[in-house]
C-alpha positions, -999 to +999 in steps of 0.1 A: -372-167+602-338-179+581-315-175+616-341-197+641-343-219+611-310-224+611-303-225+643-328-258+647-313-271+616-278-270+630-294-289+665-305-317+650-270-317+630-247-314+659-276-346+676-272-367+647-235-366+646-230-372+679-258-403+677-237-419+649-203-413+672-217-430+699-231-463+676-196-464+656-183-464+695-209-491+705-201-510+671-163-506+674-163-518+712-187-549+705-162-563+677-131-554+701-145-576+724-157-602+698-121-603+682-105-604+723-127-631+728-118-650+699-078-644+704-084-656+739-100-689+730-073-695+704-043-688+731-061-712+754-061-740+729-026-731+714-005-708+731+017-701+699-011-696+674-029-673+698+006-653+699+003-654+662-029-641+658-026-613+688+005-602+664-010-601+633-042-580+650-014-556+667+012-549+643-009-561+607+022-589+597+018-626+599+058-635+609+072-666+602+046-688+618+030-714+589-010-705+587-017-739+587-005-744+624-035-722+638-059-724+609-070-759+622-074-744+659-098-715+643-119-740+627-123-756+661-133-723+676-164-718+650-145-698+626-150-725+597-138-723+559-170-709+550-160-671+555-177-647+582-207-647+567-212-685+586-201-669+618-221-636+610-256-660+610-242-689+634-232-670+664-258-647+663-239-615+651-268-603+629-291-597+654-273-565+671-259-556+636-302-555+628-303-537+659-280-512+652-291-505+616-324-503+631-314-476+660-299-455+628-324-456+605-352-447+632-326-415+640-319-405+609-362-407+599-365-389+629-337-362+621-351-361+584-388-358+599-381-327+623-358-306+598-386-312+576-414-301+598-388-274+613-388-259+580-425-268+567-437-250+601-413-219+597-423-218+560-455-217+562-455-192+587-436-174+565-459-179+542-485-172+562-469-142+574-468-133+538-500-137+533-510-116+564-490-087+547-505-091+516-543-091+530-531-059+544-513-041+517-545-049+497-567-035+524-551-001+520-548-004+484-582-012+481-591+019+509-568+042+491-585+036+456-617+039+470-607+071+491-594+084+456-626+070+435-649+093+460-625+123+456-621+117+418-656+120+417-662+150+440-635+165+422-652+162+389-689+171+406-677+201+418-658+206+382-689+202+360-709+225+392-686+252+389-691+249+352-724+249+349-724+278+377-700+300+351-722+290+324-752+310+333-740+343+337-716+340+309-748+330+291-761+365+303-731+382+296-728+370+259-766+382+252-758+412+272-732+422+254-751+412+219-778+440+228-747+461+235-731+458+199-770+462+183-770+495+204-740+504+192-746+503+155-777+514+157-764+545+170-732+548+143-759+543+119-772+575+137-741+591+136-735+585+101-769+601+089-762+634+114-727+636+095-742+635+060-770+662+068-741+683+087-721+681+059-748+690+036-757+722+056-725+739+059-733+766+085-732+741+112-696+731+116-699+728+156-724+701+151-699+681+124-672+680+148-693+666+179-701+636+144-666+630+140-660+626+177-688+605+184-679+580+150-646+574+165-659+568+202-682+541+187-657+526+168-632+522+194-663+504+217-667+484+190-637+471+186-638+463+224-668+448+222-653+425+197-623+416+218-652+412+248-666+386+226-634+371+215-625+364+253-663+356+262-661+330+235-628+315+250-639+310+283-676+292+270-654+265+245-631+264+281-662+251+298-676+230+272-641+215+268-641+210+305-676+191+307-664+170+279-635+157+299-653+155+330-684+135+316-658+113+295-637+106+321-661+096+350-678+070+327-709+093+323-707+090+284-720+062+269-708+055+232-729+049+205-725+023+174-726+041+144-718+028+110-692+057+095-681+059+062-644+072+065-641+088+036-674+109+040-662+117+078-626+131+072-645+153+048-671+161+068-641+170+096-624+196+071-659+209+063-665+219+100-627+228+111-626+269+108-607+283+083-572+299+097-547+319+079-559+305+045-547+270+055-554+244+032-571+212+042-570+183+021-575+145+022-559+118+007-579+083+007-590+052-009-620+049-035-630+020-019-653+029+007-643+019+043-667+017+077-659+020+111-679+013+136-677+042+165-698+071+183-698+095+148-703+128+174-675+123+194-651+107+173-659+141+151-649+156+182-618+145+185-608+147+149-623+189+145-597+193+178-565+174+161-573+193+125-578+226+139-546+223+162-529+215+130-543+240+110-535+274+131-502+275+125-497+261+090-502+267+056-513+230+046-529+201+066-531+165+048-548+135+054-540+103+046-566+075+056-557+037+050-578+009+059-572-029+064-594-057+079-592-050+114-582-009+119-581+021+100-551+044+102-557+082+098-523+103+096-531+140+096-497+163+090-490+200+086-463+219+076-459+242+106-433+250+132-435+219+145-432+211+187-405+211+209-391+180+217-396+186+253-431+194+249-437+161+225-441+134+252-461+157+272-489+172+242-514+150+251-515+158+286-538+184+304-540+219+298-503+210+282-510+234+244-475+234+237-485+265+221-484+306+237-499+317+263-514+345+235-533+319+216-568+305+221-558+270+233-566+256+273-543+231+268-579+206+269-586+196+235-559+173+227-563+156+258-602+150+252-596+140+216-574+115+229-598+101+259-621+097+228-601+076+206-588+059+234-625+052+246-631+041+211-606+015+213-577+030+191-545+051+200-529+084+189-492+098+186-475+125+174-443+131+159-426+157+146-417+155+103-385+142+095-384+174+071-385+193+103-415+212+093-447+205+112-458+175+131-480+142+121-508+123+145-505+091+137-549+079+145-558+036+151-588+032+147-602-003+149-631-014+124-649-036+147-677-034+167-668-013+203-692-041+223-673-074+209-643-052+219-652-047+254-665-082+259 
């Protein structure tokens, strides 16, 4: 587009120069001849004064000649002592002048008109061009989001089907392994009785040692039923984490507007977080009681995850709440080992635990707890202490009502 542009703009250059070369020429050549005729007419009425004058238009010096002797003859030609404006209006010079003025100002609107339109017309196309692009680009855009909208929600139909598919026979599973551990102490129960009435009849030391053997055989399934239940349990909280996400992230959850005291709910959070390692939970807040107004179950949600995360691997979780007009801010800090700074930016991302791969954690609930607040309005961060011991989650909250907020 800029080199045709450019290459019509330099046209119409290269035709208005040479239009104004050829009207100077047509100018120049008129006023030749006018100032010929005029030296002619004076020679033919006085030889020496038309000498005079064809000097002093040749060579630019008047000579020795008085002015006088061939002003007279000039005035007799028309050239009066009223100047060339009188000539300029009495011998008709004007009109070709008008003429001529006219011719230029008619090429130069016409040159002005067509670089004008010349770039209007490759502008707009450009524009239009543009435009054209644009239209297109947010064709695909708007194909591609809804290509990624469907598998988004296939993705996450299949996640909570899959889910729902594990849940059933881990269902099964749990109760079957509950009759299991019933049987099982039922039968050291057993054990225990045949050990006391072996021991109390002496002759039959045959029978005590099959006792002995068979209370360390159920011991030992015990203990692997426990560890059965310990990983049965992990894999059902995996699942219920999982759905969580799911339902909160394809817009299936729809928040309620419950009036919370703050105060009550950070206690009601360190009442339901489990106990770890004897860590000790404790809050710091105002007397003065503060509301929120925010979905009580999930927000709890969020909050049990946070705390407990806190909690494993320290020996003392605080938190501070502080309330204003408009938000609430909840700091919750532990004295732990902290996390890396690699891992920081990345904690609240998915199944990111920034804990072992021994531990309990899917690397899930920080990520829900923060889908939660953020549904809810607020924001979450963590940081590690500047004491370098343990981390803090820094928790907005705002006080007013979710709907006004979405409006």
């Amino acid at each position: 587009m800029e080199r045709a542009l450019k290459k019509r703009l330099y046209v119409y250059t290269i035709g208005m120069f040479l239009a104004t070369v050829v009207v100077v020429s047509v100018i120049t050549i008129y006023y030749e001849y006018r100032v010929r005729y005029m030296a002619t007419t004076l020679y033919g009425a006085n030889k020496e004064a038309g000498k005079q004058l064809l000097y002093i238009l040749f060579y630019g010096r008047q000579g020795n000649t008085v002015t006088a002797d061939y002003s007279a003859i000039l005035q007799e030609a028309g050239y009066t002592r009223n100047g060339a404006w009188y000539m300029f209006l009495y011998g008709g010079e004007y009109i070709p002048f008008a003429v001529i003025i006219g011719i230029m100002v008619i090429l130069l609107a016409f040159a002005i008109y067509n670089i004008v339109k010349i770039g209007h017309n490759d502008v707009y196309s450009y524009m239009n061009k543009l435009k054209e692009d644009n239209e297109n680009i947010s064709k695909e855009l708007d194909t591609y989001r809804t290509y990624m909208e469907k598998r988004n929600r296939q993705l996450q139909d299949f996640t909570e089907n899959i889910a729902h598919q594990i849940k059933t026979p881990l269902t099964a599973l749990s109760l079957s392994l509950d009759m299991m551990e019933e049987q099982l102490n039922a039968r050291k129960t057993d054990v225990q009785l045949n050990s006391y009435i072996s021991d109390a009849q002496s002759e039959v030391v045959s029978g005590k040692a099959l006792t002995d053997t068979g209370l360390s055989s159920n011991e030992k399934l015990i203990s692997n039923l426990g560890e059965c239940f310990r990983q049965t349990y992990r894999i059902r909280d995996f699942i219920t984490r999982l759905l969580k996400l799911s339902r909160m992230e394809s817009g299936k959850i729809v928040l309620t507007e419950d009036d919370i005291n703050v105060n009550e709910f950070i206690n009601e959070v360190i009442s339901e977080v489990p106990v770890v390692n004897n860590c000790n939970i404790t809050s710091y807040c105002d007397d003065e009681d503060y509301f929120i107004n925010a979905d009580e179950e999930w927000l709890l949600e969020a909050f049990i995850n946070i705390v407990q995360n806190c909690s494993e691997e320290a020996e003392n979780v605080d938190i501070n709440a502080v309330c204003n007009a408009d938000k609430c801010i909840i700091t919750i800090k532990d004295d732990g080992k902290g996390i890396a700074k690699d891992k920081l930016d990345n904690i609240f991302n998915r199944f990111e635990s920034g804990k072992s791969y021994n531990s309990l954690h899917t690397g899930i609930g920080l990520n829900l707890s923060k889908l939660i607040i953020e549904a809810h309005h607020g924001s979450v961060s963590v940081n590690n202490n500047e004491d370098g011991r343990g981390v803090s989650f820094r928790i907005i909250i705002p006080k007013y009502n979710m709907k006004r907020k979405a409006k």
